[in-house]
N, C-alpha and C positions, 0 to 999 in steps of 0.2 A: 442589065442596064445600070444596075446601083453600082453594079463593082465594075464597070465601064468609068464610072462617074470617079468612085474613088480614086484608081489608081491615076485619073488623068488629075486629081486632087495631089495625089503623091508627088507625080512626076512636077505641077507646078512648083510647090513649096520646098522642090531639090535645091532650087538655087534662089539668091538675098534678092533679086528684085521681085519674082516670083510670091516667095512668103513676105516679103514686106506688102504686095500687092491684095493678098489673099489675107493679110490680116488687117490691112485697112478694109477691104468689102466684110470681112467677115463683121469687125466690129459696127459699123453703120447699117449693115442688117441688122445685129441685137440691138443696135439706139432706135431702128425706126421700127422693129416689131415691137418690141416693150414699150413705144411711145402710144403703140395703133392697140396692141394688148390693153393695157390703162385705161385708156379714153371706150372703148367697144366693151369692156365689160363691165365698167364706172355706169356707163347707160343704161346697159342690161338692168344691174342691179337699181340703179334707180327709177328704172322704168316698171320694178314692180317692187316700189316703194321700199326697201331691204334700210337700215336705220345708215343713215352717212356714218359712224362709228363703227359699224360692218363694214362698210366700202373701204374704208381703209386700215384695218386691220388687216383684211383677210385680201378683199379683190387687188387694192393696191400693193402693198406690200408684196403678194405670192406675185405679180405683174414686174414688180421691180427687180424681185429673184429668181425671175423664171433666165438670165441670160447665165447666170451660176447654175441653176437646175440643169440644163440642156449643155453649158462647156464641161461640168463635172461629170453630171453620164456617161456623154460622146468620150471624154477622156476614160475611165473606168472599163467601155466596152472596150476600145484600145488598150486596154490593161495599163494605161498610163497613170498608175496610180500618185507619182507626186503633183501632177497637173488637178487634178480631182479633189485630191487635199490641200493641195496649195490656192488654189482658188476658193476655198470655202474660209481656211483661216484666214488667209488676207484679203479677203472681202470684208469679214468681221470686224481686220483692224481699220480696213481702210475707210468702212460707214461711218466708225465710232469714232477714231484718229484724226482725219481728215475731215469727213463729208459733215459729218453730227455737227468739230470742234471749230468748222468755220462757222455754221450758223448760230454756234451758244458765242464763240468771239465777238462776231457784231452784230448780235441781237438779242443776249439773252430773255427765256422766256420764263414768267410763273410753271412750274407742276403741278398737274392733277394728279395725288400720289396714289388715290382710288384709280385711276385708269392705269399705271403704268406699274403698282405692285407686283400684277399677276406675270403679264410678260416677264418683267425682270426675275423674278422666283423662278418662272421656266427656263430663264434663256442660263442660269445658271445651276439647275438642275441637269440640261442638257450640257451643257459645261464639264458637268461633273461624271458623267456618260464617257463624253468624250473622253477625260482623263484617267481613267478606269482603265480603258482600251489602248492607251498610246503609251501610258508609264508600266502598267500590267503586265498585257497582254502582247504588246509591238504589234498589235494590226487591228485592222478593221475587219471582224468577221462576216459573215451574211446575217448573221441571229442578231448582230449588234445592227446591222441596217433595217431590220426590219423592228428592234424597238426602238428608234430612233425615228422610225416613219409612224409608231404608236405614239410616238409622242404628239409628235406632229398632229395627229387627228386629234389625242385627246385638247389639245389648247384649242385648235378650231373650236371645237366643239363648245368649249368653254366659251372663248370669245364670242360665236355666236348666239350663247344662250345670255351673256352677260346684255350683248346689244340689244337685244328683245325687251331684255326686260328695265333697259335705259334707253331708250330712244331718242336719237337727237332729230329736231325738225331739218328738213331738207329745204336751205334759202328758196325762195320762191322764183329768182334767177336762174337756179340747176333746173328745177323742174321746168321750166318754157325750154331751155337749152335740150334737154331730154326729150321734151315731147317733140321738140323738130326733127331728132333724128329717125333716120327710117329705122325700126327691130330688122328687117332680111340686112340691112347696110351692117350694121353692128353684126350681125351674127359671122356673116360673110368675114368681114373686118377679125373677128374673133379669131378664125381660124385661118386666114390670111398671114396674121402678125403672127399665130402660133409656129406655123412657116418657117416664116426667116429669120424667128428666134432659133429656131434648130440649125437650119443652114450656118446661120450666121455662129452658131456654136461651134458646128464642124469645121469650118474656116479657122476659126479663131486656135484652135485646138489644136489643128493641124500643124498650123502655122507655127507657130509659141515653141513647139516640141524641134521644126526644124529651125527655127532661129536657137535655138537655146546650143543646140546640134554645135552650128556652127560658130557661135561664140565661142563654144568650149567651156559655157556656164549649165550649172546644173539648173533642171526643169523645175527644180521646186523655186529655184529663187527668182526665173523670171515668171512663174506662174502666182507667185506670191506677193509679188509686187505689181508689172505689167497688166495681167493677164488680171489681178483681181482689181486692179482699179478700173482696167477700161470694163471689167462686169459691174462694178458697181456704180456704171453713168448715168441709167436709170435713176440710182436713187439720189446721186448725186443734183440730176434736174428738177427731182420732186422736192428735195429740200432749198434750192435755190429757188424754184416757183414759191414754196410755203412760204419761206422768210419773205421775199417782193409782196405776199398778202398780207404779211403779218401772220402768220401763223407756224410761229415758233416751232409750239408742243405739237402741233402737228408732224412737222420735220424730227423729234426726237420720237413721237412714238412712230413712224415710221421706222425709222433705223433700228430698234430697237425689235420690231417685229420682223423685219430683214436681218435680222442676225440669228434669230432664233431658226428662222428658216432655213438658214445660211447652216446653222449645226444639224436639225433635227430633217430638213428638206433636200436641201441640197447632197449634204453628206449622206444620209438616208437610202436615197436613191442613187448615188455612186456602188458606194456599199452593200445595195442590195443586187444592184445588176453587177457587179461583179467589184466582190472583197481584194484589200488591199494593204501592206505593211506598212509603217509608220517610215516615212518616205527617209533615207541616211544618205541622200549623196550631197547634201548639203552638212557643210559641217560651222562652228565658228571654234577658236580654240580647243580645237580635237574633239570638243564635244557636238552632237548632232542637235542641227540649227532649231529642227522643230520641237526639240522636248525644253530645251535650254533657254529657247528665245522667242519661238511664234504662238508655243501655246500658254505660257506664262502672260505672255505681252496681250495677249486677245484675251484674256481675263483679267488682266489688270486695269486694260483701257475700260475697258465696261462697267467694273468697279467702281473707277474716277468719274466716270460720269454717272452711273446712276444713282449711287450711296449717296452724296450729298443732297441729290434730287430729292431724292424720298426722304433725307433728312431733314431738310431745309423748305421744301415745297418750292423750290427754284432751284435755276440754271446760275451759274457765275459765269463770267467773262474769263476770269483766270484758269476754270476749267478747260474753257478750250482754246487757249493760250497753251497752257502745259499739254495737253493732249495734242496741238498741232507739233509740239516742241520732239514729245516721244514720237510721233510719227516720222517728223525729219532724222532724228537719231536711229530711228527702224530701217528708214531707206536708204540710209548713209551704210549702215552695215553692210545691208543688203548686197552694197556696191562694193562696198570691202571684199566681201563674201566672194561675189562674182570674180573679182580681180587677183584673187586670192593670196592678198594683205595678211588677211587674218584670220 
């Protein structure tokens, strides 16, 4: 039956209305499973009182990267490794670049540099993982996926012991909103949305690899552009819902936890179901786009936004001004890239 499914998956995505078809269902599957994900397990955990500062470290955030967890896999079991890694770095840049540098442009917020030190020290410990493996070694082994998914648990771990023992009260609002919903609705709902976040992975996945086909562009560059922005819609809504409450710092340590995921989760679980080489069919001036440009760039943008945070105890406007600015110059390449300008 599955491989019935597949290959009638193959045969769609042969031809442009086909994959353009299968990659719009694919992506509106991942926007309404990680919509139905979020909200079903937001309740769970508030319905047995878990600290709101847990809900969204951990419930939210893994909710908002579960459409990268599931397009990176499905790519990786396809041994499609530049799709796997291109969705993970340019998810990174696109949270931080984009999605982060529109809410710090019109709304800068205060930092809590006690809440967001620890992330930030992870997300650039993992960082530094990463660079290990790609300037090093040229690949992603299986032994590097799986301490990359050791990462991954030990910041859970942390983040959830930190909550415990700071507890934020849950508005009296959530809770009535919580106790209306039915636990079987949420549960059901849980593993409903967990569904057609896969599905909607497979589509997306499929699809990406045979558009890319047929441009005559390589996979990593619309996987790193295309492919990681529409994975990163999720978090894209949660930071436009935040900002609309006023709740800035909420939107940055979001992102900020979705990036970490984005290296130690995402990548993780590519990597461990099946290892892959530091992707070279993309190039820019003869040199290879991902050592030269995407992973320099996805540590720098995270740099510019968090360094001053933590320096400063705020957000500027001009940070995310300049970081929408690097993003337009990112995409601009990109297109270069594709066109092959340069």
């Amino acid at each position: 039956m599955f491989d019935s499914i597949g290959q009638w998956l193959n045969d769609i995505s042969q031809n442009l209305p086909g994959a353009l078809g299968l990659f719009a269902v694919g992506l509106i599957l991942l926007i309404k499973g990680g919509d139905w994900f979020v909200d079903s397990a937001s309740n769970l955990a508030k319905r047995f009182h878990v600290p709101e500062i847990i809900i969204g470290a951990t419930v939210v955030s893994v909710g908002t990267t579960l459409p990268e967890v599931m397009v990176s896999a499905t790519a990786a079991i396809n041994h499609n490794g530049a799709t796997a890694y291109g969705n993970a770095i340019g998810s990174i840049i696109c949270n931080t670049a984009l999605i982060a540098a529109l809410t710090i442009a019109i709304r800068p917020a205060p930092v809590n540099r006690k809440a967001i030190t620890m992330p930030v020290i992870f997300f650039f410990i993992s960082a530094a993982i990463y660079v290990v493996a790609a300037y090093l070694f040229g690949t992603f082994d299986r032994w590097l996926g799986i301490v990359m998914l050791c990462v991954f648990a030990l910041y859970m771990t942390l983040t959830i012991r930190q909550g415990f023992k700071n507890p934020e009260t849950v508005e009296h609002e959530e809770e009535e909103k919580t106790a209306k919903s039915s636990l079987t609705k949420d549960i059901v709902l849980l593993i409903v949305s967990a569904g057609l976040i896969a599905l909607g992975a497979n589509f997306l996945e499929k699809s990406a690899v045979s558009l890319s086909l047929m441009a005559g562009i390589p996979t990593e560059v619309v996987s790193v552009t295309v492919v990681a922005l529409c994975t990163s819609l999720p978090e894209f809504v949660t930071a436009i819902t935040a900002l609309r409450k006023g709740h800035g710092a909420l939107s940055l340590g979001n992102v900020i936890g979705a990036n970490i995921f984005n290296l130690v989760l995402v990548s993780g679980v590519a990597v461990t179901v099946s290892p892959f080489a530091v992707p070279a069919g993309s190039t820019i001036f003869g040199q290879n786009t991902s050592l030269v440009l995407e992973i320099p760039l996805m540590i720098g943008v995270m740099a510019l936004m968090t360094v001053p945070a933590l320096m400063k105890k705020k957000l500027f406007r001009s940070q995310g001004f300049a970081l929408l600015g690097i993003y337009g110059v990112f995409v601009l390449l990109q297109v270069l890239i594709a066109l092959h300008i340069i």
